[in-house]
C-alpha positions as CSV (number, residue, x, y, z in Angstrom):
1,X,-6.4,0.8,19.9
2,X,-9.3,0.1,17.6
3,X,-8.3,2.1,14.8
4,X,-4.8,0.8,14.8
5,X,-6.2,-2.6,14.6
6,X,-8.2,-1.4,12.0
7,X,-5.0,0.3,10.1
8,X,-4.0,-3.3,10.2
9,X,-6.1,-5.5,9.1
10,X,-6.9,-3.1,5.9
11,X,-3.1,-2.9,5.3
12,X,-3.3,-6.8,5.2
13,X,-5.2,-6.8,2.1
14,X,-3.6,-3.8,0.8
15,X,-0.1,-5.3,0.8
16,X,-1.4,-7.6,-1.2
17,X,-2.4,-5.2,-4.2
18,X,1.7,-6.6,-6.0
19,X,0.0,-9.7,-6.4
20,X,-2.9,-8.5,-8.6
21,X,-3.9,-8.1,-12.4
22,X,-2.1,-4.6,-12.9
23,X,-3.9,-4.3,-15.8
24,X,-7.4,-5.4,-14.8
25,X,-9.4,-1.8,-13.7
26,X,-11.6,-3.0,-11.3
27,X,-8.2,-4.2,-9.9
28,X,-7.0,-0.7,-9.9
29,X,-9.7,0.9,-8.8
30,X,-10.2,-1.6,-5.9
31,X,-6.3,-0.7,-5.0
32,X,-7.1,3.0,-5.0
33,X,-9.7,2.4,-2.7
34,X,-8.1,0.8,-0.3
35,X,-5.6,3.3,0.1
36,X,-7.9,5.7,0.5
37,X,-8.9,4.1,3.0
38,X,-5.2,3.0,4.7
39,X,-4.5,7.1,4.7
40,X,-7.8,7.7,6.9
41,X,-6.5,5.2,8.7
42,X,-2.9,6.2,9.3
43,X,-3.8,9.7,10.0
44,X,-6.4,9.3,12.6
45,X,-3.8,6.6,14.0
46,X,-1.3,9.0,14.4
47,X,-3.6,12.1,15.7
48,X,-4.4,9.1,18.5
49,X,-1.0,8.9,19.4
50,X,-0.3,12.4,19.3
51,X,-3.0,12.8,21.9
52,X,-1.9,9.9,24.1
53,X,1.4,12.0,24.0
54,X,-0.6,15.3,25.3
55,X,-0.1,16.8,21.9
56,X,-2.9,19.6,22.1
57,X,-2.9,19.9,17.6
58,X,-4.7,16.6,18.2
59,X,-7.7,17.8,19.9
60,X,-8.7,19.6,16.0
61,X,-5.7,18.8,13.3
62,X,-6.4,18.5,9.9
63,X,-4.7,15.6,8.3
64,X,-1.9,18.0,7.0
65,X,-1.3,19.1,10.6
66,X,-1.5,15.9,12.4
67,X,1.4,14.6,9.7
68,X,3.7,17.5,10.0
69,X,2.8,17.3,14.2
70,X,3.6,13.1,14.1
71,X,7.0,14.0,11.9
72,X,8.1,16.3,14.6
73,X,8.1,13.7,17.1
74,X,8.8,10.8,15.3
75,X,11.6,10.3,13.3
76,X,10.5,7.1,11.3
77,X,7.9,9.1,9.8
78,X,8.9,10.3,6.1
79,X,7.2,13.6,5.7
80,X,7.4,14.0,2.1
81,X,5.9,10.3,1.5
82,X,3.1,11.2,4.0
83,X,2.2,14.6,2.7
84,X,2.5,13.0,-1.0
85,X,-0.2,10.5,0.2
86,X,-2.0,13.5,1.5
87,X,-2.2,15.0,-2.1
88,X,-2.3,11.9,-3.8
89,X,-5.6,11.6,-2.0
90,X,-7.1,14.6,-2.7
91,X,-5.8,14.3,-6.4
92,X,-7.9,11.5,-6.6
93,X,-10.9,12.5,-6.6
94,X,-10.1,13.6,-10.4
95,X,-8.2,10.6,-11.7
96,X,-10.8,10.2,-14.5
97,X,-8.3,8.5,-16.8
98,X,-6.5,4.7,-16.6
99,X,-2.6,5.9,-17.2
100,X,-3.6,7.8,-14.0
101,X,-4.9,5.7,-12.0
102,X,-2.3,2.7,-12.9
103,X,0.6,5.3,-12.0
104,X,-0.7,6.4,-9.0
105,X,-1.3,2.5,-8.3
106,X,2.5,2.2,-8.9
107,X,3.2,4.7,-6.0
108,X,0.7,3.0,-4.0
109,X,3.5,-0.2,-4.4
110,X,6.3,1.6,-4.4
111,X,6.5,4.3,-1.9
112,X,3.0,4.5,0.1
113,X,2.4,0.4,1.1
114,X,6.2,0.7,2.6
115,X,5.6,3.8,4.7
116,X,2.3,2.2,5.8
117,X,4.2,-0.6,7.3
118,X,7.3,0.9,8.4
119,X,4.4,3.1,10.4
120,X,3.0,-0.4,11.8
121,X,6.1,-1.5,12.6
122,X,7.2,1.4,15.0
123,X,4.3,1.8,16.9
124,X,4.4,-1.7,17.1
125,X,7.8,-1.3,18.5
126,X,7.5,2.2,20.8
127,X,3.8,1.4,22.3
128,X,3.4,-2.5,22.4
129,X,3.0,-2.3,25.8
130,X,0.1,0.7,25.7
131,X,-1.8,0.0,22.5
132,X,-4.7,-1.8,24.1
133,X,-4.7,1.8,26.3
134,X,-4.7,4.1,23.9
């Protein structure tokens, strides 16, 4: 599956944002964007595999449906990280100051880069032998 491939490779480089100047703004800001981007990802990821289940809430979901659809049906899924990551997104869009920003980069660490990889991991696990399919 393309976009899981995708989900990957940009939670690669995201699981590297521990590693960076914490303190350096282009830093943060660089982090934010990438999660940004690894939530697109991870949403449209699962609204895949809720269709390749025969899920009809895939055919039009929003992101807040497809979560609370994937959480039904899979129990790895933390709905309260993923519906956090859901706000945090839309919050950001009016992070105009730093202590902002470097919090929600904390979360990012802490809480968001974890579930992004615990995701990987299980559908690594439950459709290694379909992804390519999907």
């Amino acid at each position: 599956m393309k976009k899981f491939d995708n989900f990957i490779s940009n939670l690669n480089i995201l699981s590297k944002a521990q590693n960076e100047d914490l303190t350096n703004e282009f830093i943060i800001s660089g982090i934010i964007d990438k999660f940004f981007i690894q939530f697109e990802l991870g949403w449209k990821v699962l609204k895949e595999l809720l269709r390749y289940e025969g899920k009809s809430i895939a055919l039009t979901g929003s992101p807040r449906e497809i979560i609370k659809a994937a959480y039904s049906i899979y129990d790895f899924l933390d709905e309260d990280i993923w519906l956090s990551m859901l706000k945090s997104r839309s919050d950001m869009t009016h992070i105009y100051n730093g202590e902002a920003a470097r919090n929600l980069v904390q979360i990012i660490i802490e809480s968001y880069i974890p579930a992004f990889i615990s995701l990987k991991e299980h559908i690594m696990e439950k459709y290694e032998n379909v992804l390519e399919a999907i």
